[in-house]
C-alpha angles and dihedrals in degrees: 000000000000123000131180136138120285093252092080088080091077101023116125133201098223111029106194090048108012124108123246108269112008095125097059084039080046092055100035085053088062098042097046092045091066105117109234100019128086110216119209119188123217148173120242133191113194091217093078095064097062085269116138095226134090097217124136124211129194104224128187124191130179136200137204102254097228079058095045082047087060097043135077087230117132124194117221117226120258129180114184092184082070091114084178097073137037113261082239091062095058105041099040111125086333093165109212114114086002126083115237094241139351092256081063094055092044093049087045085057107041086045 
């Protein structure tokens, strides 16, 4: 689980000559490396969990790929190297790994 501020979608290492975004590409490169897990990226707002702030978080998680098998998750494709479009376009509420709300992961729970 990996967790920063959404301005690391834009963030770059050197900002006189760096280019918009290599520090998230940078980050997604290591995560989805990791042999056995599949990786999925999202957008978060906190606001959405109950708590009384608007402020978005990028969020990766990973799973073990024998437990995503099992599972009915889905990852959703993302492809950091889409110059067209903001990495917060793609990877808001993208679903994938990630439950549509927190009533769904609590339903999900309770059974």
């Amino acid at each position: 689980m990996f967790e920063n501020v959404v301005g690391i979608l834009s963030g770059k290492w050197d900002k006189k000559e760096g280019k918009k975004g290599e520090i998230f590409r940078d980050v997604w490169k290591g995560f989805s490396s990791i042999r056995g897990y599949t990786a999925q990226p999202t957008l978060l707002h906190a606001y959405g969990f109950g708590v009384p702030q608007n402020r978005p978080r990028v969020m990766i998680m990973g799973i073990r790929n024998d437990i995503l098998k099992k599972s009915n998750l889905k990852p959703v494709k993302f492809d950091p190297s889409r110059e067209n479009t903001t990495f917060s376009s793609q990877i808001k509420n993208n679903g994938g790994l990630w439950l549509n709300s927190p009533i769904e992961y609590v339903m999900k729970e309770v059974g």
